[in-house]
PDB file of N, H, CA, C and O in Angstrom:
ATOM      1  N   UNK A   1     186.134  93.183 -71.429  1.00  0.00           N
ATOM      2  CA  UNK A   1     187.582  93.262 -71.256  1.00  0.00           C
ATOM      3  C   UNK A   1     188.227  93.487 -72.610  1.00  0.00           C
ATOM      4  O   UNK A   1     187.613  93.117 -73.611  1.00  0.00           O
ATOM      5  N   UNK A   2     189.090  93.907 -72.693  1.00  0.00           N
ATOM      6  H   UNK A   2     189.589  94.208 -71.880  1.00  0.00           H
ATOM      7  CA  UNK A   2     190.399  94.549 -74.000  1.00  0.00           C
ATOM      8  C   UNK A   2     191.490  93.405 -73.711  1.00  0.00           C
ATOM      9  O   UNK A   2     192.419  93.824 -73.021  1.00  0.00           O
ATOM     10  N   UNK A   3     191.572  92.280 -74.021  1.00  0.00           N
ATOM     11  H   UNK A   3     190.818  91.939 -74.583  1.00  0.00           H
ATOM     12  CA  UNK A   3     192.376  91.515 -73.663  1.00  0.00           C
ATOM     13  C   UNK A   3     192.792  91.280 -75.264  1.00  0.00           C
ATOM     14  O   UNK A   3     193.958  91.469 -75.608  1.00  0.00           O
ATOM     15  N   UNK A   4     191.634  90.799 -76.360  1.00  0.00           N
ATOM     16  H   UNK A   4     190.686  90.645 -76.081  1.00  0.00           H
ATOM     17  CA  UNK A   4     192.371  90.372 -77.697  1.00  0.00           C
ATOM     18  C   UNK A   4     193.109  91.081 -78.503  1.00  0.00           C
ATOM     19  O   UNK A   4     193.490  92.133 -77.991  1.00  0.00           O
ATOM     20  N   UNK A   5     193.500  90.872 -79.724  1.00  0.00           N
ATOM     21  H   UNK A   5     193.190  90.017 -80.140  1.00  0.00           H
ATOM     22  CA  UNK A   5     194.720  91.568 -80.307  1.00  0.00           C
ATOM     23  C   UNK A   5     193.935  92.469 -81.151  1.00  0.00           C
ATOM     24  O   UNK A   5     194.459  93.459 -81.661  1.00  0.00           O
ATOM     25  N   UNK A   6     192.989  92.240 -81.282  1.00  0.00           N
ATOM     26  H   UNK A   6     192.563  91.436 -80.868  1.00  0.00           H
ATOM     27  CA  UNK A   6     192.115  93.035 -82.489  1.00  0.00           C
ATOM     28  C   UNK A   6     191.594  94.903 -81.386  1.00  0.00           C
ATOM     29  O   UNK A   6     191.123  95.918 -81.899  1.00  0.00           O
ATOM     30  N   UNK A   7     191.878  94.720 -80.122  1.00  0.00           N
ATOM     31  H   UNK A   7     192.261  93.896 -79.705  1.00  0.00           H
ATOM     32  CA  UNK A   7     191.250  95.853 -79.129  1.00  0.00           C
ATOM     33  C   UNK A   7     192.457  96.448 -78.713  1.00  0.00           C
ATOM     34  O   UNK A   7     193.524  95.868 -78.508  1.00  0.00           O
ATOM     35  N   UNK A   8     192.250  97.454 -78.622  1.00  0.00           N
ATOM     36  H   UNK A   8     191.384  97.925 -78.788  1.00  0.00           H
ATOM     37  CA  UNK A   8     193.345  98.429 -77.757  1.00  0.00           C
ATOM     38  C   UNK A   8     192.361  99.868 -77.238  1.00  0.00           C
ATOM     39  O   UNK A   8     191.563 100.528 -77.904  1.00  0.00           O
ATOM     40  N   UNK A   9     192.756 100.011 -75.901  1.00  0.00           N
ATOM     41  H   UNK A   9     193.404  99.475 -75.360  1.00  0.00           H
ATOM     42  CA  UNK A   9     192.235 101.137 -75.183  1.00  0.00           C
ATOM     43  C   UNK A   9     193.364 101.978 -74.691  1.00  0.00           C
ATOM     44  O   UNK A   9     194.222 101.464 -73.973  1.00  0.00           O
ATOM     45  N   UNK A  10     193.431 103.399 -75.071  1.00  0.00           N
ATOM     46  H   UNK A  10     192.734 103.816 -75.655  1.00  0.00           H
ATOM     47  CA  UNK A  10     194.606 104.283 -74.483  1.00  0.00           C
ATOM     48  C   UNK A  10     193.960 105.577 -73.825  1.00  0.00           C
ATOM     49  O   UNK A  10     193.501 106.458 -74.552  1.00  0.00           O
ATOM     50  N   UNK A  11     193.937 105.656 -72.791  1.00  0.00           N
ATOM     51  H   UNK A  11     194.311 104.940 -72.200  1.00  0.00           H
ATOM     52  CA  UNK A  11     193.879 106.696 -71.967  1.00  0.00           C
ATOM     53  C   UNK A  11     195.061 107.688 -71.352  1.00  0.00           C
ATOM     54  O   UNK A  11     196.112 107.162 -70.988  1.00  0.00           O
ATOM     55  N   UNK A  12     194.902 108.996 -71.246  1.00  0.00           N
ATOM     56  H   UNK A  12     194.047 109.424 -71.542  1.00  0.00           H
ATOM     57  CA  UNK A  12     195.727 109.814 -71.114  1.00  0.00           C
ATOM     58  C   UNK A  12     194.892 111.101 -70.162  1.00  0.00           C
ATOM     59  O   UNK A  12     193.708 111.413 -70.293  1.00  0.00           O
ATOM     60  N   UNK A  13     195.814 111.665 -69.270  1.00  0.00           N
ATOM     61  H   UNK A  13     196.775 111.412 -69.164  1.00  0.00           H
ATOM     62  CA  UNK A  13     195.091 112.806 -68.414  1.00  0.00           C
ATOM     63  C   UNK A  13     196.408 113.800 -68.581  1.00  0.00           C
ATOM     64  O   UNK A  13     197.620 113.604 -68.503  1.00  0.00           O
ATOM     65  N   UNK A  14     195.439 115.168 -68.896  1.00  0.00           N
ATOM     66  H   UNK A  14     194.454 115.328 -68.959  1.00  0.00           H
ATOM     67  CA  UNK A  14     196.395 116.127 -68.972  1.00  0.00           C
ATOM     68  C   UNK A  14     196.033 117.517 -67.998  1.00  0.00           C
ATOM     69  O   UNK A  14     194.809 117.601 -67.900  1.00  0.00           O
ATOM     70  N   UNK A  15     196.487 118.235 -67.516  1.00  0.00           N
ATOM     71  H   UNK A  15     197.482 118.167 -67.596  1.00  0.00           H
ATOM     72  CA  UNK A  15     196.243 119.521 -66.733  1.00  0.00           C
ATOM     73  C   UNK A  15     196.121 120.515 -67.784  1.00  0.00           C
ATOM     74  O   UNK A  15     197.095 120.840 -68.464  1.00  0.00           O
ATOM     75  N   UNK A  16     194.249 121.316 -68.044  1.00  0.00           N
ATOM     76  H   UNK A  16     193.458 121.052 -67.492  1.00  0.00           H
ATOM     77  CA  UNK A  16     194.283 122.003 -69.086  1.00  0.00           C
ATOM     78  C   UNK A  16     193.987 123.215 -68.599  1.00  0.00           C
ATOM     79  O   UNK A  16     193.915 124.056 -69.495  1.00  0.00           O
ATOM     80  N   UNK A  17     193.715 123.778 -67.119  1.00  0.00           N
ATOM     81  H   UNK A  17     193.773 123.094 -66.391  1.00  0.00           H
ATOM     82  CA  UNK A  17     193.799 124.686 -66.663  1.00  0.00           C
ATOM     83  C   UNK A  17     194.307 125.032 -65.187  1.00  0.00           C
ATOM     84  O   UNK A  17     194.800 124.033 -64.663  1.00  0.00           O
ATOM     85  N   UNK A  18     194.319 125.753 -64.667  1.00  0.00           N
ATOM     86  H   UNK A  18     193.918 126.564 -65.092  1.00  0.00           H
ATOM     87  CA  UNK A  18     194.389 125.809 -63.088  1.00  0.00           C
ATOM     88  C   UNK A  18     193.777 124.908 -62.596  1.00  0.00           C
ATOM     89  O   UNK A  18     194.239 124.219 -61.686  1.00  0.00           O
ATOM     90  N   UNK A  19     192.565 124.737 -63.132  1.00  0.00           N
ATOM     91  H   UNK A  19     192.189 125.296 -63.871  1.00  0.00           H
ATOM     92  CA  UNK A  19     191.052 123.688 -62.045  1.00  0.00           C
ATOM     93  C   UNK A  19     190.666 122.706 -62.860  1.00  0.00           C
ATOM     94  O   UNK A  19     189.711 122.050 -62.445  1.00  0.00           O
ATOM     95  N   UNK A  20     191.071 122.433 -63.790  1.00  0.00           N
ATOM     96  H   UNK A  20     191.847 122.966 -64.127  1.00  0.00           H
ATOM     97  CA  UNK A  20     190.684 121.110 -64.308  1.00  0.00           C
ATOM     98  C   UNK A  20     191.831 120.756 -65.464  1.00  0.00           C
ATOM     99  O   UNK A  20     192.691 121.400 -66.065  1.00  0.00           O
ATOM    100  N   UNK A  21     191.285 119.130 -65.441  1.00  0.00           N
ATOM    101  H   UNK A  21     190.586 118.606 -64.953  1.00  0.00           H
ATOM    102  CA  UNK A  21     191.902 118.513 -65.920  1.00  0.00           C
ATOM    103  C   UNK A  21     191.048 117.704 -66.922  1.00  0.00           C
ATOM    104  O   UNK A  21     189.843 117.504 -66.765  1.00  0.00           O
ATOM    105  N   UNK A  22     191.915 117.174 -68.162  1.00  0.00           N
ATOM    106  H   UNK A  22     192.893 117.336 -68.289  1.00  0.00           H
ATOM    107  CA  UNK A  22     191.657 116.854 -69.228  1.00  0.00           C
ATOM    108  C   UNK A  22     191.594 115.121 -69.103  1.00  0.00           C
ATOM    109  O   UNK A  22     192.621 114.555 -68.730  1.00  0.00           O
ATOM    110  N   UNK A  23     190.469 114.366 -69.397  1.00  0.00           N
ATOM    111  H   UNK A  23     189.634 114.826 -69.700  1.00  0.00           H
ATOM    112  CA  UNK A  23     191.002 112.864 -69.281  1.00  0.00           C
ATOM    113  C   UNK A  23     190.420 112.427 -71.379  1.00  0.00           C
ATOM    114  O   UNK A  23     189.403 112.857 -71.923  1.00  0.00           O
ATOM    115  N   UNK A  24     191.141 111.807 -71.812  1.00  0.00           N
ATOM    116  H   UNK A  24     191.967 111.457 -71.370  1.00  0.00           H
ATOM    117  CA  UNK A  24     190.708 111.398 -72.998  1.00  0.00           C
ATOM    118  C   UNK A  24     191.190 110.124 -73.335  1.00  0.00           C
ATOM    119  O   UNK A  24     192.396 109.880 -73.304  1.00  0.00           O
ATOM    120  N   UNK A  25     190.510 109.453 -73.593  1.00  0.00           N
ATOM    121  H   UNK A  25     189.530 109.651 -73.618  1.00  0.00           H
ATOM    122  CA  UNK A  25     190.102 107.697 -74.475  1.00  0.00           C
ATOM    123  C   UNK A  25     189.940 107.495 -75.076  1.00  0.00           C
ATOM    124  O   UNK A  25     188.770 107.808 -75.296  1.00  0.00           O
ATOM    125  N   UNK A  26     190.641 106.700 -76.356  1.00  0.00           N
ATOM    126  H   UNK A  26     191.591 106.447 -76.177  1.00  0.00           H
ATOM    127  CA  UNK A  26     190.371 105.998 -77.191  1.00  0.00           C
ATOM    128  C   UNK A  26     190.491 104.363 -77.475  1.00  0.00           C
ATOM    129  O   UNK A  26     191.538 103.719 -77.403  1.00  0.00           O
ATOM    130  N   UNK A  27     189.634 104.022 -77.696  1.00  0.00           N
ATOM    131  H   UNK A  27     188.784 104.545 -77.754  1.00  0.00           H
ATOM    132  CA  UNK A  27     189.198 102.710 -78.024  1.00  0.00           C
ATOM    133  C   UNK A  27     189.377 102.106 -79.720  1.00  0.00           C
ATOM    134  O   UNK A  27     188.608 102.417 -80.629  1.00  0.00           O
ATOM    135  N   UNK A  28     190.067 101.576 -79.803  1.00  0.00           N
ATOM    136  H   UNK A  28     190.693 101.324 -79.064  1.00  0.00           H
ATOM    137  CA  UNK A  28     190.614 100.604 -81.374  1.00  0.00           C
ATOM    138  C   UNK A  28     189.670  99.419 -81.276  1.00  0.00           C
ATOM    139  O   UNK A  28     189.161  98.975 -80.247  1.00  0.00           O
ATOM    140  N   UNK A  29     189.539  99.032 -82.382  1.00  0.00           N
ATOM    141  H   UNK A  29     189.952  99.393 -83.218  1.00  0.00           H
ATOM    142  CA  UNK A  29     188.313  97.668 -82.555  1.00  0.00           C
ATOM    143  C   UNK A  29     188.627  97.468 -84.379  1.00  0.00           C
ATOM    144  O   UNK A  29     188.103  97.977 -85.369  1.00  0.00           O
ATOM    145  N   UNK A  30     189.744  96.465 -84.185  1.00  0.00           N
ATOM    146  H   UNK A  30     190.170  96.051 -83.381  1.00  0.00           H
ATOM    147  CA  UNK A  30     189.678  95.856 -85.516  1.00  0.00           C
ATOM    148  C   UNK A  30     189.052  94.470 -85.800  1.00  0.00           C
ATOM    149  O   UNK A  30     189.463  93.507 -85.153  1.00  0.00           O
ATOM    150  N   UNK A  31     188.048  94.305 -86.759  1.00  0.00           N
ATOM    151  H   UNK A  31     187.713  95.087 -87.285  1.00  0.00           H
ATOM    152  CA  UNK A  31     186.750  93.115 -87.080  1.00  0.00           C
ATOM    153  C   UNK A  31     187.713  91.839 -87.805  1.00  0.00           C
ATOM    154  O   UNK A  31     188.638  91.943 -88.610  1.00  0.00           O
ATOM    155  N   UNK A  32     187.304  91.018 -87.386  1.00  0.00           N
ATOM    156  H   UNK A  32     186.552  90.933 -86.732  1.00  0.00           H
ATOM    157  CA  UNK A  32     188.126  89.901 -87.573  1.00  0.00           C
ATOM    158  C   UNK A  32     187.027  88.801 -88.514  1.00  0.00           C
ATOM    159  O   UNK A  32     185.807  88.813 -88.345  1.00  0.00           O
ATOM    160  N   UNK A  33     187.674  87.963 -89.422  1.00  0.00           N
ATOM    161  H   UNK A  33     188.664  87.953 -89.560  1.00  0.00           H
ATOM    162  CA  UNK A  33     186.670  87.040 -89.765  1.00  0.00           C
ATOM    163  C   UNK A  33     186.584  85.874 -88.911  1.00  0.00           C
ATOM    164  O   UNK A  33     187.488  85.043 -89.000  1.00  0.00           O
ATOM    165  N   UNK A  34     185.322  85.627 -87.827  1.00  0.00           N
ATOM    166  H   UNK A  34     184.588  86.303 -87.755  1.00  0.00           H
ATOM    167  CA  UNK A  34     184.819  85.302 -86.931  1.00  0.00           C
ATOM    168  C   UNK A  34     185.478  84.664 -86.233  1.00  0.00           C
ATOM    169  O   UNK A  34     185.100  83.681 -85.595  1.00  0.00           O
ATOM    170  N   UNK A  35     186.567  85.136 -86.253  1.00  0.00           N
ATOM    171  H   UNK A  35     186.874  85.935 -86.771  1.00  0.00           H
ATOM    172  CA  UNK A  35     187.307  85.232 -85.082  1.00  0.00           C
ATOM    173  C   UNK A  35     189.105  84.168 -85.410  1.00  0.00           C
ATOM    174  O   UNK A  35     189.904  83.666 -84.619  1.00  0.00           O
ATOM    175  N   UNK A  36     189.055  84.260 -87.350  1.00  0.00           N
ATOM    176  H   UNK A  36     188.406  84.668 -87.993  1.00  0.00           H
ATOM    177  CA  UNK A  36     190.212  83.546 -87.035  1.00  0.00           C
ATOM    178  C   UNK A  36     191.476  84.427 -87.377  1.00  0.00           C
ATOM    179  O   UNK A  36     192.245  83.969 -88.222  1.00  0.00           O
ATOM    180  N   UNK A  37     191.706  85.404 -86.917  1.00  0.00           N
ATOM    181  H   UNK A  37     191.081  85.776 -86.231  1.00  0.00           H
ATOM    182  CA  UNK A  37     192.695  86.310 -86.863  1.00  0.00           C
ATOM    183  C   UNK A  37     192.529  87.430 -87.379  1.00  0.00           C
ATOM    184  O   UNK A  37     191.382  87.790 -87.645  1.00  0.00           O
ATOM    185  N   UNK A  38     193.943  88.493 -87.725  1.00  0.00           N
ATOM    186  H   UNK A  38     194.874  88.199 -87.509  1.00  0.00           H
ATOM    187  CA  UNK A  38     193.566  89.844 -87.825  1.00  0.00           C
ATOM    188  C   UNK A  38     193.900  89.541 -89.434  1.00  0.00           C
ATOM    189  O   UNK A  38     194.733  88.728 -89.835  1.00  0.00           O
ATOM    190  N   UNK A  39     193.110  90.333 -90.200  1.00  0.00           N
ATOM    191  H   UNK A  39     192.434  90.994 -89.875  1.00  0.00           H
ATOM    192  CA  UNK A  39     193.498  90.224 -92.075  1.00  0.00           C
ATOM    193  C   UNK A  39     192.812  91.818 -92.065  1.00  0.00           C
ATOM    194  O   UNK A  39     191.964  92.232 -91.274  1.00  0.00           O
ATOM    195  N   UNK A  40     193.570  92.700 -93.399  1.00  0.00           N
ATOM    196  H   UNK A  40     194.259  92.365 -94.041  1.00  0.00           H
ATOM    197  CA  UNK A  40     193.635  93.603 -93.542  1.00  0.00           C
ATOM    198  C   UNK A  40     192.471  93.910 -94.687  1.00  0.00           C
ATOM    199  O   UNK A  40     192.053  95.032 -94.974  1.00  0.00           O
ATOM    200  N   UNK A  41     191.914  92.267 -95.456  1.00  0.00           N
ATOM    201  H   UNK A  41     192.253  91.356 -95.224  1.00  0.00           H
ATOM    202  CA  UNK A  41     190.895  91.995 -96.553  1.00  0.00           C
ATOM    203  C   UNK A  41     190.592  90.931 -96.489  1.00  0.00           C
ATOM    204  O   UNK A  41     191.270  89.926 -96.274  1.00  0.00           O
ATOM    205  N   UNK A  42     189.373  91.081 -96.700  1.00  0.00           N
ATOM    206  H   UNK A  42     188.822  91.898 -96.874  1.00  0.00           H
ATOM    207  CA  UNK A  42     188.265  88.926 -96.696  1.00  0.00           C
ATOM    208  C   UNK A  42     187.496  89.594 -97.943  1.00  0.00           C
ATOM    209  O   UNK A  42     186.711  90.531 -98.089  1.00  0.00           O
ATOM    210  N   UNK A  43     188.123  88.632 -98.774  1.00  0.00           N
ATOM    211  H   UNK A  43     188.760  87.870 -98.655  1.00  0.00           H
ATOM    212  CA  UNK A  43     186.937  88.691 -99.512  1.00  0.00           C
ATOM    213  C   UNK A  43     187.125  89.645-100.796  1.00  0.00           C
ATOM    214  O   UNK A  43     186.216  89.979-101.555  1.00  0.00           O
ATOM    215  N   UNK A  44     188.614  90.057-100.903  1.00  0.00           N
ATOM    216  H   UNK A  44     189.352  89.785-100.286  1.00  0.00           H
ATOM    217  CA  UNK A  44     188.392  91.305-101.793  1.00  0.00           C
ATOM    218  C   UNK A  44     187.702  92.997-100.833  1.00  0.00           C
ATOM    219  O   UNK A  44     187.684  94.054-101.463  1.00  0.00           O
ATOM    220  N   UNK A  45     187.388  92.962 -99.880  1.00  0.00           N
ATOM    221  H   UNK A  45     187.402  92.102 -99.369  1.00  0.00           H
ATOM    222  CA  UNK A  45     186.726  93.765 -98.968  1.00  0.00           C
ATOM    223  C   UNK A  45     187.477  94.020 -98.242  1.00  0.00           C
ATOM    224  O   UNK A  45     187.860  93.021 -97.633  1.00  0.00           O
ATOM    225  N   UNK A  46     188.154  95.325 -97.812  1.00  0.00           N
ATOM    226  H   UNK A  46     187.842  96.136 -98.307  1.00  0.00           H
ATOM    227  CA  UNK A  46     188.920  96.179 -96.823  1.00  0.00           C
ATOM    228  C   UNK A  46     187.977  96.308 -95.711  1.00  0.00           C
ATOM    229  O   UNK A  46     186.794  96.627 -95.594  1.00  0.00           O
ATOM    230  N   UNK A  47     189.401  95.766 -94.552  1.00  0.00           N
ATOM    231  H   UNK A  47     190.362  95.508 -94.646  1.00  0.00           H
ATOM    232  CA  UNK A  47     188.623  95.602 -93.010  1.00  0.00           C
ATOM    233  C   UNK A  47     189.014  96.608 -92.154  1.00  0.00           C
ATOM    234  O   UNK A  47     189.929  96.365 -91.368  1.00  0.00           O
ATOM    235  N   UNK A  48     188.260  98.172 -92.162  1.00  0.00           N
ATOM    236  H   UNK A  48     187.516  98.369 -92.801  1.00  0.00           H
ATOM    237  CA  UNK A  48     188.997  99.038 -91.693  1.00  0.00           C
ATOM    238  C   UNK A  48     188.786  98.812 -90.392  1.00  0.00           C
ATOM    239  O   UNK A  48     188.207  97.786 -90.036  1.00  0.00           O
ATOM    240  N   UNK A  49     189.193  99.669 -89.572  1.00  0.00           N
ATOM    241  H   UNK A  49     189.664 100.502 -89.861  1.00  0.00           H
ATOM    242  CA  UNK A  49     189.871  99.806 -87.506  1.00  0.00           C
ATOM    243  C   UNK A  49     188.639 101.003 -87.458  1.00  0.00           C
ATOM    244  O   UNK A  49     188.490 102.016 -88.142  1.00  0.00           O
ATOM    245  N   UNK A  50     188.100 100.620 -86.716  1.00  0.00           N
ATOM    246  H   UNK A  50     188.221  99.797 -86.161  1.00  0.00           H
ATOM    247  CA  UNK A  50     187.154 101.734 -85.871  1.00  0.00           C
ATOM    248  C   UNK A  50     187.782 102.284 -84.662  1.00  0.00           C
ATOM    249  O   UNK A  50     188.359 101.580 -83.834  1.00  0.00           O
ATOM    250  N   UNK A  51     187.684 103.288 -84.597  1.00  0.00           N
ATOM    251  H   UNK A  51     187.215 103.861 -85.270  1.00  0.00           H
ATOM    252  CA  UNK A  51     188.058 104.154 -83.650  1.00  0.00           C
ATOM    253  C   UNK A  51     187.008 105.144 -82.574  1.00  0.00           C
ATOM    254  O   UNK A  51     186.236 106.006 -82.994  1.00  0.00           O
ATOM    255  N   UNK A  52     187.137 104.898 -81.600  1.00  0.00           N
ATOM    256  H   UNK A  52     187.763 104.197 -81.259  1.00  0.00           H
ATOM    257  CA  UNK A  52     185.920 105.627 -80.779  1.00  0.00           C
ATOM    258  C   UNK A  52     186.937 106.384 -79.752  1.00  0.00           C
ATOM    259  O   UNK A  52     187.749 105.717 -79.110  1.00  0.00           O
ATOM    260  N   UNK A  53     186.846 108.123 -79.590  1.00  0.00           N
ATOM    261  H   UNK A  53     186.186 108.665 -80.111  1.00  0.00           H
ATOM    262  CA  UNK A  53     187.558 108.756 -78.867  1.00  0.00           C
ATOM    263  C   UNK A  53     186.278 109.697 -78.144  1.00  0.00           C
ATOM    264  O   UNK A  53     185.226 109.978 -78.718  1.00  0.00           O
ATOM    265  N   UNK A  54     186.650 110.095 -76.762  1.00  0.00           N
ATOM    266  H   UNK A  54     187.505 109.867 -76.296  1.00  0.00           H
ATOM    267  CA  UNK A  54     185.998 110.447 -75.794  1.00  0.00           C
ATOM    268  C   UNK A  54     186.974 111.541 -74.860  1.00  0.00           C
ATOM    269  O   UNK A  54     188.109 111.239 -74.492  1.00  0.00           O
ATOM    270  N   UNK A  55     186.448 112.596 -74.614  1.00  0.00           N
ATOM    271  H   UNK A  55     185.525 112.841 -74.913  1.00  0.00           H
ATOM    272  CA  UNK A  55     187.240 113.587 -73.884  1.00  0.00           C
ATOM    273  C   UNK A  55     186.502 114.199 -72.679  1.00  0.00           C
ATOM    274  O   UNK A  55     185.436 114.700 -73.034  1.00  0.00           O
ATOM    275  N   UNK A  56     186.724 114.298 -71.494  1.00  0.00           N
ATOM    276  H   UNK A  56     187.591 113.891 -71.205  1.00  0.00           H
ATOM    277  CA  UNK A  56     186.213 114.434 -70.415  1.00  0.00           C
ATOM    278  C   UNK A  56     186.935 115.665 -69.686  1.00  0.00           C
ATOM    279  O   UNK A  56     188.104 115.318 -69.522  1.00  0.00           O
ATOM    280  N   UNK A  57     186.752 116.858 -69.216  1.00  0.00           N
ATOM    281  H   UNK A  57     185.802 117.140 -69.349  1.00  0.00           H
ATOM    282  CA  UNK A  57     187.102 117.824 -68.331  1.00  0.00           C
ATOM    283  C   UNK A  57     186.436 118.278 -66.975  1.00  0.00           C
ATOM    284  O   UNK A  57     185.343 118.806 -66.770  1.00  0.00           O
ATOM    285  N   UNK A  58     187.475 117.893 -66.089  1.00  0.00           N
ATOM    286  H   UNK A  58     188.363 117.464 -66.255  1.00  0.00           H
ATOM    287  CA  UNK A  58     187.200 117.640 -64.715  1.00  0.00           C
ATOM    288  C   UNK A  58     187.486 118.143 -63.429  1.00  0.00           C
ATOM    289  O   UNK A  58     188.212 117.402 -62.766  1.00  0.00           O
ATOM    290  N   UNK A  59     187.160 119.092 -62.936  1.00  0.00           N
ATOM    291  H   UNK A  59     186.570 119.694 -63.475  1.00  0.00           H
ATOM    292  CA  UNK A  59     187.462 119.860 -61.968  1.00  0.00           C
ATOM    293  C   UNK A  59     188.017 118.850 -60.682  1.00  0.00           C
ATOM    294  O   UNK A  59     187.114 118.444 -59.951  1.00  0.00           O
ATOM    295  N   UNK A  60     189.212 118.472 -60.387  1.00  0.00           N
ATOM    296  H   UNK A  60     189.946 118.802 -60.981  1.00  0.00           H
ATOM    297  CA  UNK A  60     189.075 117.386 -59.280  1.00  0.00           C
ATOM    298  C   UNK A  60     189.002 118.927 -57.818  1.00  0.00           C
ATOM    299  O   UNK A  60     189.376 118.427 -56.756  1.00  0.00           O
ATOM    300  N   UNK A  61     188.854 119.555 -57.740  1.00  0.00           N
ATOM    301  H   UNK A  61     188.551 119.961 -58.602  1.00  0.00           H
ATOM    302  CA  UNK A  61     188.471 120.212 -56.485  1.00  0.00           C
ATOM    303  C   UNK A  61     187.164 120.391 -56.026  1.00  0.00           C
ATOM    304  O   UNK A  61     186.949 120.873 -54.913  1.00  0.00           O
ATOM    305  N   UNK A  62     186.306 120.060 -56.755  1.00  0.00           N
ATOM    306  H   UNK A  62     186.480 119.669 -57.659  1.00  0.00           H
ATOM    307  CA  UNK A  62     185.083 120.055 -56.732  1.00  0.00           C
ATOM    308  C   UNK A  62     184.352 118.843 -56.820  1.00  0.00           C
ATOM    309  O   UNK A  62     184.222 118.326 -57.929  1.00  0.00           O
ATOM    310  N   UNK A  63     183.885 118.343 -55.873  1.00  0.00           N
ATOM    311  H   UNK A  63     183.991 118.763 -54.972  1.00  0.00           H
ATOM    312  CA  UNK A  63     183.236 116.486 -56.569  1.00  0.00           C
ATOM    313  C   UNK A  63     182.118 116.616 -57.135  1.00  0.00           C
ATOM    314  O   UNK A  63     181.407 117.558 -56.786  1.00  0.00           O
ATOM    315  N   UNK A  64     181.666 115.699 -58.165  1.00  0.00           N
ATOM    316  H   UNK A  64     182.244 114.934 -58.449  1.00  0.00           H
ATOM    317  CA  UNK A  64     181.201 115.910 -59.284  1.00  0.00           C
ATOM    318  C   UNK A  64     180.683 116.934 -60.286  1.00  0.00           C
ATOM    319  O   UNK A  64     179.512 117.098 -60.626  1.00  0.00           O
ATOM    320  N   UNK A  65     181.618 117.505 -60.643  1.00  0.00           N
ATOM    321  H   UNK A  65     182.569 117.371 -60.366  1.00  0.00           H
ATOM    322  CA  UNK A  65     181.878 118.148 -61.458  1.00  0.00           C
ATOM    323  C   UNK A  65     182.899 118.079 -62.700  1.00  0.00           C
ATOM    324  O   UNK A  65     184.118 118.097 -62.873  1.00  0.00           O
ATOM    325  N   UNK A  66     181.774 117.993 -63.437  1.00  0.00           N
ATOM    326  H   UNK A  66     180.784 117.978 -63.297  1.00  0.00           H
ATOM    327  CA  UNK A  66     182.192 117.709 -64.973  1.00  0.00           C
ATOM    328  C   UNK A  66     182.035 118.500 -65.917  1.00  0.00           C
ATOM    329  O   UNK A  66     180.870 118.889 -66.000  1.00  0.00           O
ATOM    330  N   UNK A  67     183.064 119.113 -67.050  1.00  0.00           N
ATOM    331  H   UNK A  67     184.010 118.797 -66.982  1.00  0.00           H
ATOM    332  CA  UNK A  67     182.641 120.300 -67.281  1.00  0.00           C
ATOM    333  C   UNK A  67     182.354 120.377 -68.968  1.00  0.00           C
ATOM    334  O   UNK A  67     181.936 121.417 -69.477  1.00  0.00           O
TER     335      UNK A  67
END
């Protein structure tokens, strides 16, 4: 689950042709020191945000089909 403050998930669907459609996700994941809040440095050490993005094109007239 994406429930804590350190996660964020944003999804978006767009129409990229006549027959399919565009779905894309990204996932945020900022590292926390073990768990006692969000800090931007521990330690003298920069706590960067990972980012994981994913793009999917999808014919919905056709079932399963992924393109």
């Amino acid at each position: 689950s994406f429930s804590a403050n350190n996660e964020s998930v944003q999804v978006t669907c767009e129409q990229s042709s006549l027959f399919t459609k565009n779905y894309k996700c990204k996932l945020n994941w900022t590292p926390t020191l073990f768990g006692l809040g969000l800090r931007d440095e521990v330690f003298g050490v920069h706590m960067f945000q990972l980012t994981h993005e994913c793009e999917l094109a999808v014919d919905p007239h056709r079932a399963g089909d992924i393109l």
